[in-house]
N, C-alpha and C positions, 0 to 999 in steps of 0.2 A: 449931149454929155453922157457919157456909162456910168451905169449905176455900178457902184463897187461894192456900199456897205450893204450887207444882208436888210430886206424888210420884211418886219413883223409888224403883223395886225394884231390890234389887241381888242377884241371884244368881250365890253364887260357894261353893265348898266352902272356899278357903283364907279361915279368919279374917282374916288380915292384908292381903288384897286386902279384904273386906268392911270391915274397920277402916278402910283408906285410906280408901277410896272413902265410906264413911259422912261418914269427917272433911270431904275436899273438898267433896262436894256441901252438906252443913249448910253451913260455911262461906259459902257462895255462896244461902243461904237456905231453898235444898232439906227436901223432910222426905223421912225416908231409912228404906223399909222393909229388911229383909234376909232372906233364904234362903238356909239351906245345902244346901236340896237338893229335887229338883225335884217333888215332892208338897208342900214347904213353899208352892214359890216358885207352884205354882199354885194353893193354897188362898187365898196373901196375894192373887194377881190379880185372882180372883175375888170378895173380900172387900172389899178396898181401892179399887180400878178407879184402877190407877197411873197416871201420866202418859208414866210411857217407862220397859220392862226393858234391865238391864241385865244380859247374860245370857253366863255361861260355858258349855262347850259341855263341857266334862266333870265332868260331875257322880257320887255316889253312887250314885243308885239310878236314873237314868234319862237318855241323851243329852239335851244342853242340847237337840239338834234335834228330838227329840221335845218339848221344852216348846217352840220356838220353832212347832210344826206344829200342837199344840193350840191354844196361845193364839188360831193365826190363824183357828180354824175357830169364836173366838166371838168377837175382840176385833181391832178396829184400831190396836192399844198402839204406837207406836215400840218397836223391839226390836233395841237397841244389842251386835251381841256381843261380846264381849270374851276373846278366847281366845290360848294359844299356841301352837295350831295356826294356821301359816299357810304350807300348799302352794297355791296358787292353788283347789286344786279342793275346798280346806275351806271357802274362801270362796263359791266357785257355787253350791255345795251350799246354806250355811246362806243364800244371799240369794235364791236358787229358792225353799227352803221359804218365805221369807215374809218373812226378818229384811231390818230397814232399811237397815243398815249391819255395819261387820266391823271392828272392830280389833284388833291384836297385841298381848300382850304379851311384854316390857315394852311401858309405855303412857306415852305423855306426856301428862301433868294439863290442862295446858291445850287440846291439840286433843281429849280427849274433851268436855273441859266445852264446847267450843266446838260440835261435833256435837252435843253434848242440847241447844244450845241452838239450833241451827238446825232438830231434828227438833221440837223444842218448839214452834217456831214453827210450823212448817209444818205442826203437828198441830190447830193454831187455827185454822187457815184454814177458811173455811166453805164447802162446794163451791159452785158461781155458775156465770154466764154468766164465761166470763175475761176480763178487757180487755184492752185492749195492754199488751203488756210493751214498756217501755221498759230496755234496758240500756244498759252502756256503749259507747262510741264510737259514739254515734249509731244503734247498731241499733234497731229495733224491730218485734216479732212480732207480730201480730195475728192470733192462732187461728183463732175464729171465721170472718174472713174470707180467710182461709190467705193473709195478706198476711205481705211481709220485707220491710224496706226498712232504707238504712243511711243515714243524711242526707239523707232523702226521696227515696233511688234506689232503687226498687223494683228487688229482689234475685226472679231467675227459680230456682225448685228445683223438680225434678223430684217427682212423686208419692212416690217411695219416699224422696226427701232428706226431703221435707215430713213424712213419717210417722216419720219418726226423730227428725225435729226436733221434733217435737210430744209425744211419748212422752218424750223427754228431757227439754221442757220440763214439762209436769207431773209430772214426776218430780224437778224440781231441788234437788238434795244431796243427793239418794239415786243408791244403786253401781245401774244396772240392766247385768244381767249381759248379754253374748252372746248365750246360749241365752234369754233372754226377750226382747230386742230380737230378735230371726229369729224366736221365735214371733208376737210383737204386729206384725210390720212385712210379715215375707213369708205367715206363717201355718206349722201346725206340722207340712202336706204338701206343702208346697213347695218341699223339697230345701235352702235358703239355707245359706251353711257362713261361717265369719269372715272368710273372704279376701276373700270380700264382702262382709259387712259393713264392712271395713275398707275397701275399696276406695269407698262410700258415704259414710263418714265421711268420707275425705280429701275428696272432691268436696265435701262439705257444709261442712266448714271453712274449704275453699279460697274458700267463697262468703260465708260472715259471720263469719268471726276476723278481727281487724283484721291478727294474725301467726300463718300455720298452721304455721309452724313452731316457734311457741309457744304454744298454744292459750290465749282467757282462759273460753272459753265450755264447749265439751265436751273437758273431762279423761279422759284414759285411765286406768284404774286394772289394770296392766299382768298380764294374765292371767285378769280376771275379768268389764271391761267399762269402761260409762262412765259418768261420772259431769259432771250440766248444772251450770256456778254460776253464779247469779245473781248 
């Protein structure tokens, strides 16, 4: 028989976040594994081959970061964490090791369903040549030939704008932290620290937000990095 509905692992030790979470996602069509604990949750991964974890970071017998660090050394899972820890540096941490996304609890039901379903999407995607992206207000990026243009005005970005912008973009709706933009953009011996990077980003917004003092394109996500929406 084909599986057709998406499945999500829900790894959490409190029954009652498992309960929820089992209800919402069925609800929404979902078929809904569960773990309570992280030898569980990596026997169901490996068994099952889930479609996106959802994964608490304190568990019984083993940091959820150690499952989020295995998973990644054999599987490309979406790996959604869901914890309540949230000091900025519980987030760099768990999105260094690997995980896709961070959210707090408490958790609001509708922007987690709404992240599985953008990580869901973007887990379909089949890697390619990219085409243009066309966004809103007339932007549009064209990778391949490291073209910007905004109602067919070719928008000038410097090497290191271009490379942010490019990482961001195929990254989009994922948190990519700081410390991994300065490794993928300056490289991880050449000194870069955030006041430059931030000082990059403004230059880069200032050239394709339609308002940089409102961003619609690269989101801050305050402490940890940024995050592209398409």
């Amino acid at each position: 028989m084909t599986r057709t509905e998406p499945v999500i692992l829900v790894v959490d030790d409190d029954i009652w976040i498992r309960r929820a979470l089992r209800n919402a996602l069925k609800a929404r069509g979902y078929e809904v594994l569960m773990a309570a604990n992280a030898e569980e949750a990596l026997d169901l991964a490996a068994t099952h081959t889930p479609n996106l974890v959802i994964l608490d970071l304190s568990l019984p017998d083993r940091s959820g970061l150690e499952v989020c660090r295995e998973l990644r050394r054999w599987s490309p899972v979406p790996i959604l964490v869901l914890s309540v820890k949230d000091r900025p540096a519980d987030k760099v941490e768990a999105l260094d090791i690997g995980a896709d996304d961070y959210l707090t609890k408490p958790f609001d039901t509708s922007e987690l369903l709404a992240r599985i379903r953008s990580h869901l999407r973007r887990a379909e995607q089949v890697p390619a040549v990219q085409p243009a992206h066309h966004l809103d207000g007339g932007l549009m990026i064209d990778l391949p030939r490291r073209l910007v243009r905004r109602n067919d005005e070719e928008i000038h970005l410097t090497r290191t704008e271009f490379s942010l912008l490019q990482y961001l973009l195929l990254n989009a709706g994922r948190v990519v932290t700081h410390g991994l933009l300065l490794d993928r953009v300056w490289g991880p011996d050449e000194g870069g620290d955030t006041q430059t990077l931030r000082v990059h980003i403004g230059n880069l917004r200032r050239k394709i937000e339609p308002d940089p003092e409102h961003p619609r394109f690269i989101i801050t996500e305050p402490g940890v990095g940024y995050r592209f929406i398409v």
